[in-house]
C-alpha positions in Angstrom: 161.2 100.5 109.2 158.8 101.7 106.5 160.6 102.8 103.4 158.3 105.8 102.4 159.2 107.5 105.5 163.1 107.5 105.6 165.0 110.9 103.7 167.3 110.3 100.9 170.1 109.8 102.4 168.3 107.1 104.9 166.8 105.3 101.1 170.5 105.3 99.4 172.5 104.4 102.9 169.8 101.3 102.7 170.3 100.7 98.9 174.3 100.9 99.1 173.5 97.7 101.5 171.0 95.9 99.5 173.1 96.6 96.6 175.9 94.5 97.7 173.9 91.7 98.5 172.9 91.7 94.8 176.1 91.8 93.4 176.6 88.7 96.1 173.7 87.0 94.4 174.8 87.7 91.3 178.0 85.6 91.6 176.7 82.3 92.6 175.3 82.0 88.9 172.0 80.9 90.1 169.3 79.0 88.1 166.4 78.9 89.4 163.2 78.8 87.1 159.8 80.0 88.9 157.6 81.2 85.9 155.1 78.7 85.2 153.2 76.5 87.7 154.4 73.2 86.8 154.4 70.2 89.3 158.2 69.1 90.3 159.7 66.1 89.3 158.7 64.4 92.4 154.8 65.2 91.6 155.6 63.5 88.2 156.8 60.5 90.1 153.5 60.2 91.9 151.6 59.0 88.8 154.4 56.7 87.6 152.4 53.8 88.9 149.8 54.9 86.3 152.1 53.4 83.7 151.6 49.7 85.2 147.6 49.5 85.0 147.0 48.8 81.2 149.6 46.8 79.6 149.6 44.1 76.6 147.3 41.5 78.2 144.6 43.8 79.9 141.3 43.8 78.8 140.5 47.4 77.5 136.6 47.0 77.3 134.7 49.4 79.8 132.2 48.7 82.1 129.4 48.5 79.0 131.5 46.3 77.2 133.0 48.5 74.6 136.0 48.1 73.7 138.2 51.1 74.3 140.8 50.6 71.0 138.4 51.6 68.8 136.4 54.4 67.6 133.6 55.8 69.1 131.7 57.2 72.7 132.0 60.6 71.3 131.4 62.2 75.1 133.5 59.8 76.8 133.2 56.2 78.6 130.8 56.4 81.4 133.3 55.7 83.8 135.6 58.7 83.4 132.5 60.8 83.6 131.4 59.5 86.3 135.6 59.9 88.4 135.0 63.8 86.7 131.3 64.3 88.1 132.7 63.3 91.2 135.3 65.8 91.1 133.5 68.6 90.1 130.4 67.8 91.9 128.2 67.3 89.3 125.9 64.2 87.2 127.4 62.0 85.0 125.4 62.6 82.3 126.4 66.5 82.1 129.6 65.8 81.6 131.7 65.5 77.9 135.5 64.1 78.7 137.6 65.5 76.0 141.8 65.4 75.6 144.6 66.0 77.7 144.0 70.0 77.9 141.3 72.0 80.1 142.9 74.8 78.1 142.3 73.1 74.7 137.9 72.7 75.3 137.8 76.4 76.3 139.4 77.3 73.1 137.0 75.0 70.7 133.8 76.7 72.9 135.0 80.2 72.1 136.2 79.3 68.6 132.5 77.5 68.1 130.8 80.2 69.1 132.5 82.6 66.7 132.0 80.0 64.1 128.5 79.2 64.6 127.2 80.7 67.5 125.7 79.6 71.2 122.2 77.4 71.1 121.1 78.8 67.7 122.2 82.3 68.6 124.5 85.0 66.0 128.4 83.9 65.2 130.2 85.8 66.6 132.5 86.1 63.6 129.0 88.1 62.2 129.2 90.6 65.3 130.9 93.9 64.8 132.0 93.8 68.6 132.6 90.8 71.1 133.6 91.9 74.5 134.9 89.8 77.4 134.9 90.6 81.5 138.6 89.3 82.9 139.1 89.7 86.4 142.5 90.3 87.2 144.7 89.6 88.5 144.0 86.4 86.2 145.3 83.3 84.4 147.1 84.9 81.6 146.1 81.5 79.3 142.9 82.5 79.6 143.5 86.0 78.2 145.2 85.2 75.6 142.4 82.8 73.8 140.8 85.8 73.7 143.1 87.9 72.8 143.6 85.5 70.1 140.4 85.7 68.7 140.1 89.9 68.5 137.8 89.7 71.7 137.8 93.3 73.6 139.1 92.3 77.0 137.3 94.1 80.0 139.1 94.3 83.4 137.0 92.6 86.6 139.0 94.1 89.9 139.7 91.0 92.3 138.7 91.1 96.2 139.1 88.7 98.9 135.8 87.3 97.7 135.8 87.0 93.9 135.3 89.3 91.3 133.5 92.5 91.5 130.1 91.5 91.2 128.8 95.1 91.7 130.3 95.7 88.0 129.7 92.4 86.4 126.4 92.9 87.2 126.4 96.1 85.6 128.3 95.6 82.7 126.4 92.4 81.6 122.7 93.6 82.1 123.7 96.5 79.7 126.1 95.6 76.9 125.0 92.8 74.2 128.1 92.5 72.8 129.9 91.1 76.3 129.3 87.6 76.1 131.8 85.5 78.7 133.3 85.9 82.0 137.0 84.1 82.6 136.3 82.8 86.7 138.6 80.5 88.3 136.9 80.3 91.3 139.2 77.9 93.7 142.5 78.7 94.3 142.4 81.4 91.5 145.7 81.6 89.5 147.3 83.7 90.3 145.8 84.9 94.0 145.0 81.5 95.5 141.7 83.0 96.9 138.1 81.1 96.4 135.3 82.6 95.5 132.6 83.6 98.2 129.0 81.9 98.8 127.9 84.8 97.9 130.0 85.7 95.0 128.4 82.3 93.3 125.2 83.0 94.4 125.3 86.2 92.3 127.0 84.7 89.0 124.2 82.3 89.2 121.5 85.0 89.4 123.4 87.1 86.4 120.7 88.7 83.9 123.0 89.4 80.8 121.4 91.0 78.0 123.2 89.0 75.7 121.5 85.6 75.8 125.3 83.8 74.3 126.6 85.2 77.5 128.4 82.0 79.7 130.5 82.1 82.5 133.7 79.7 81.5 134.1 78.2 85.0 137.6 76.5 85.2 137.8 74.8 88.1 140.9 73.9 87.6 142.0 73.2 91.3 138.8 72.0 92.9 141.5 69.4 95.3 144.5 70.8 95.3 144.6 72.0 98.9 148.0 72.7 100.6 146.1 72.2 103.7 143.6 68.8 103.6 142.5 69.5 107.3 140.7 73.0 106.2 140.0 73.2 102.8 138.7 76.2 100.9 134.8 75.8 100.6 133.6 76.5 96.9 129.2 76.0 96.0 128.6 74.0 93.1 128.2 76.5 90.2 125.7 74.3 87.6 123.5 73.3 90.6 123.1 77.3 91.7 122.2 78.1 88.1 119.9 75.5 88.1 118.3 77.0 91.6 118.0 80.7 89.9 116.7 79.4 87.1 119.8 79.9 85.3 120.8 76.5 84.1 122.6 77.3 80.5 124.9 80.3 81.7 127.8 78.2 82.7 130.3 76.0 81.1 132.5 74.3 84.0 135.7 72.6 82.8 138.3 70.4 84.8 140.7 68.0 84.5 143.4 65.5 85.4 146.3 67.6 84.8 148.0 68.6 87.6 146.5 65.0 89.3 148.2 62.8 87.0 150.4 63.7 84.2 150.1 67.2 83.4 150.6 66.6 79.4 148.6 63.3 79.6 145.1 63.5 81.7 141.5 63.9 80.7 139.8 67.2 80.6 136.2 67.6 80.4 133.5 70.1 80.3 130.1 70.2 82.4 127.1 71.9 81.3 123.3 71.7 81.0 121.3 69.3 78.6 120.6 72.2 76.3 124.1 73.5 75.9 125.6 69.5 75.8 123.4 68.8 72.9 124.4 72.4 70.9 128.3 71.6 71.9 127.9 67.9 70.4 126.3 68.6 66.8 129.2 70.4 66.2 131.9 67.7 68.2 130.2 65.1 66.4 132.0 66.6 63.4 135.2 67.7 64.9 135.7 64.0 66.1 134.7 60.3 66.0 135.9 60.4 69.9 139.0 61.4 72.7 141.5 58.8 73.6 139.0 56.2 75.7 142.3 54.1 76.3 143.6 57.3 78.8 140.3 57.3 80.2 140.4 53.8 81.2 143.6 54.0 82.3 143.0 57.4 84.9 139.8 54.8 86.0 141.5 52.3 86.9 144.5 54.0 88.3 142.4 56.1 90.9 138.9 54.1 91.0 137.1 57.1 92.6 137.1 60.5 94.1 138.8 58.6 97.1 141.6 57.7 95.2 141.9 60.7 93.5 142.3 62.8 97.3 145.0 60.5 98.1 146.8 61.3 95.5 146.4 64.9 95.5 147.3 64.7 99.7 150.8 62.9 98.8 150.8 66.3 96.1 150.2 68.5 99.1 153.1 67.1 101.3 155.4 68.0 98.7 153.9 71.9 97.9 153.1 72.8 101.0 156.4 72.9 102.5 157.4 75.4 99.4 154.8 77.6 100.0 155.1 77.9 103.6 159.1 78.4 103.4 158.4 81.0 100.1 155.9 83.0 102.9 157.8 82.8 105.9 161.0 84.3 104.0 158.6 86.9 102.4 157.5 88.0 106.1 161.1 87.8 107.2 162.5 90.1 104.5 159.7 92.2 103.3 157.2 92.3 106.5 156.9 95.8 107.6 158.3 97.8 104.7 155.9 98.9 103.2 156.8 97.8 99.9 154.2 95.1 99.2 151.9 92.5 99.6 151.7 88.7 99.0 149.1 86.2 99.2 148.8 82.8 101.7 147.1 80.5 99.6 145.3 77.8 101.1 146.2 75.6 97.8 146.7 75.8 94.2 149.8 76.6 92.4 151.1 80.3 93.1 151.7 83.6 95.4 150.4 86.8 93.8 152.6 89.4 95.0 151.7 93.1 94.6 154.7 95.7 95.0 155.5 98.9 94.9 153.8 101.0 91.6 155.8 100.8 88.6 158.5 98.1 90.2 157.0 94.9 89.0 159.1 94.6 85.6 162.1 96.1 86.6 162.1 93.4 89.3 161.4 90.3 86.9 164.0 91.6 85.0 166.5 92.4 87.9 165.5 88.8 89.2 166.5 87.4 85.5 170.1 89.0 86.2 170.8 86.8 89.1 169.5 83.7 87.4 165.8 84.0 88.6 163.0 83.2 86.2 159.4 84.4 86.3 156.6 85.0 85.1 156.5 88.3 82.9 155.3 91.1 84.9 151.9 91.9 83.4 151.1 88.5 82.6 148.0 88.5 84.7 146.6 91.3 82.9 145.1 91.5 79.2 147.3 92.5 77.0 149.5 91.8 79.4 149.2 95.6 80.3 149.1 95.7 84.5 147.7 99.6 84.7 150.1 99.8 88.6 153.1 97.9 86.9 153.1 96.3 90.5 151.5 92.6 90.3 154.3 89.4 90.0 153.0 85.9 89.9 155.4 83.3 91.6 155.5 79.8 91.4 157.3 77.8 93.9 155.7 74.4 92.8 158.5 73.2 90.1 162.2 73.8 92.3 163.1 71.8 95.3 162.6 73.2 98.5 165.8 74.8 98.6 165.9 76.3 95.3 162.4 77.8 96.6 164.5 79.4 99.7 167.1 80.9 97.3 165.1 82.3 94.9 162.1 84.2 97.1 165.2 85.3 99.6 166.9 87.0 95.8 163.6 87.8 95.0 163.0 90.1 98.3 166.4 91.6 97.9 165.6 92.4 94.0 162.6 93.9 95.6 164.2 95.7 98.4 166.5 97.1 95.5 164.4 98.1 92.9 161.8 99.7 94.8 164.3 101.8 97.0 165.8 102.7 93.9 162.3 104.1 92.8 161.5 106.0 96.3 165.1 107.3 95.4 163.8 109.0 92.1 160.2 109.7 93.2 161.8 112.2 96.0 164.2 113.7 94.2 162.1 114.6 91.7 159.3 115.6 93.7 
């Protein structure tokens, strides 16, 4: 059956039913919290061993000998760069390993650049306009950094393959004032999908005319597949710039956060030699150096990139039954409707579901009656404005497994509710 096409008296004989089933829902006082993409309980427990590698008696000198208590190694022992090179697929010695917070080094780069510029170029605090591209939907953390800082935010429609490359192309080569790109190109929060060969290919070839232009690459999920056996394929950004003769366009963060201890990893940025030696004259006087003893302690808890992909396999076991449970209840209740769509990632952290035009924040809020938290509709939108009112970002990571059947099963009726509700209106007005 295919809502759209059933009369008014077919829509409310359906609603009177869904109906009932809400006010069902709404008695078992549910309280179930979906709106952010943190790792369950049993993810934290993963790392827990972590806590046993650097104790009293160990000796907290690196592999050169320093000695990881005290100050200094303002871009991070060579170790940790090397585990983060690994991960992200480039050298050692283009890597910086900052804090706990991926998020935290994107906000100093853009907050540099409007203090002092990009490789010797105009502050962008001097600029009477800075414009940013943000496709969407998008990591709403992202937006608002530059929301924060006044920045004009541009919307970048999303395919199957990446971001509209037809228009960032366009946009770039003729406005100055446009001078980043948010991407996160595997497993994109919120969609899941990862960004084409050739997608990459053409962010690598980009001719902006403003020469302070980057791309802030977060590759924020570059192993967390739900599926270990066929992962998502993603090129190597920094190398393809480096190929198109490109090489200081990109700024590629990462981190431990969602390997280890979300609040308690290592983040780190990747970049060419030019732009590492402009982004250390000005760390050099933001800080004498991160927290080495962390960096030692991630080391020597995962010892390489092997290490690091067991870990994030035992991660998988747990998500992937969530996610496949979250979709298989999606088909079963929404499937052939005609009321929306809903992503299958292959890994990462959420389902981007796309409803019915002008349902998504009456369902959020319909979901909040019955005890179901998520995400504020328009979250992955600047401004948090979503021009269709129809994009939800769910998380099914945090709640056990069966907390994750009761909420997407309220969440389809909420759906089924609002959106016949709507059809209701539309054709009794029309």
């Amino acid at each position: 059956m295919i809502y759209k096409d059933l009369n008014i008296e077919e829509l409310e004989k359906e609603l009177a039913k869904v109906n009932e089933e809400f006010n069902r829902l709404k008695g078992l006082n549910l309280s179930i919290n979906m709106s952010r993409g943190q790792p369950s309980q049993e993810q934290l427990d993963l790392s827990m061993p972590m806590m046993d590698v650097l104790n009293s008696k160990a000796d907290l000198r690196c592999e050169d000998g320093i000695d990881c208590r005290n100050y200094g190694v303002l871009g991070g022992i060579n170790e940790a760069k090397k585990l983060l090179g690994d991960l992200i697929e480039v050298p050692a010695s283009n890597i910086i390993i900052y804090g706990n917070s991926s998020i935290n080094v994107m906000y100093d780069q853009v907050a540099r650049s409007f203090a002092k510029g990009v490789m010797g170029s105009t502050p962008w605090c001097k600029l009477d306009k800075v414009k940013w591209l943000c496709p969407v939907p998008g990591y709403d953390r992202h937006f608002a950094i530059t929301e924060y800082f006044g920045i004009e935010m541009i919307n970048i429609p999303m395919s199957q393959d990446g971001p509209d490359m037809d228009l960032v192309e366009k946009l770039v080569s003729e406005d100055e004032s446009i001078k980043g790109i948010w991407c996160v190109p595997k497993y994109s929060n919120p969609s899941g999908i990862t960004y084409s060969k050739e997608v990459v290919k053409r962010f690598a070839h980009l001719k902006p005319k403003a020469k302070d232009f980057r791309i802030y690459w977060d590759n924020a999920y570059s192993v967390h597949h739900l599926y270990f056996d066929n992962p998502d394929y993603l090129d190597e950004i920094l190398n393809e710039c480096k190929k198109a003769g490109n090489p200081d366009i990109v700024y590629k963060f990462t981190s431990t956060s969602k390997i280890s201890f979300p609040g308690s990893g290592i983040a780190a940025l990747a970049a060419s030699d030019a732009n590492l030696v402009d982004i250390k004259k000005q760390l050099s006087i933001q800080t004498i150096g991160f927290d080495k003893v962390n960096q030692l302690r991630q080391v020597r808890y995962f010892k390489n990139l092997d290490g690091i992909k067991e870990q994030m396999r035992m991660h998988a076991n747990i998500l992937r039954p969530k996610f496949e449970a979250a979709e298989e209840i999606l088909d079963a209740n929404l499937g052939g409707l005609g009321i929306g769509n809903w992503t299958k990632p292959h890994g990462g952290y959420f389902i981007s579901y796309d409803g019915y035009n002008g349902t998504a924040k009456e369902i959020v809020a319909k979901c909040k009656e019955i005890g179901i938290l998520l995400t504020d509709a328009g979250a992955a939108f600047p401004y948090h404005l979503d021009p269709n009112d129809s994009n939800i970002r769910i998380a099914p990571s945090a709640p056990q497994l069966d907390k994750v059947k009761e909420a997407i099963y309220a969440f389809c009726v909420v759906s089924k509710m609002v959106t016949l509700q709507k059809l209701i209106n539309e054709k009794k007005e029309g």
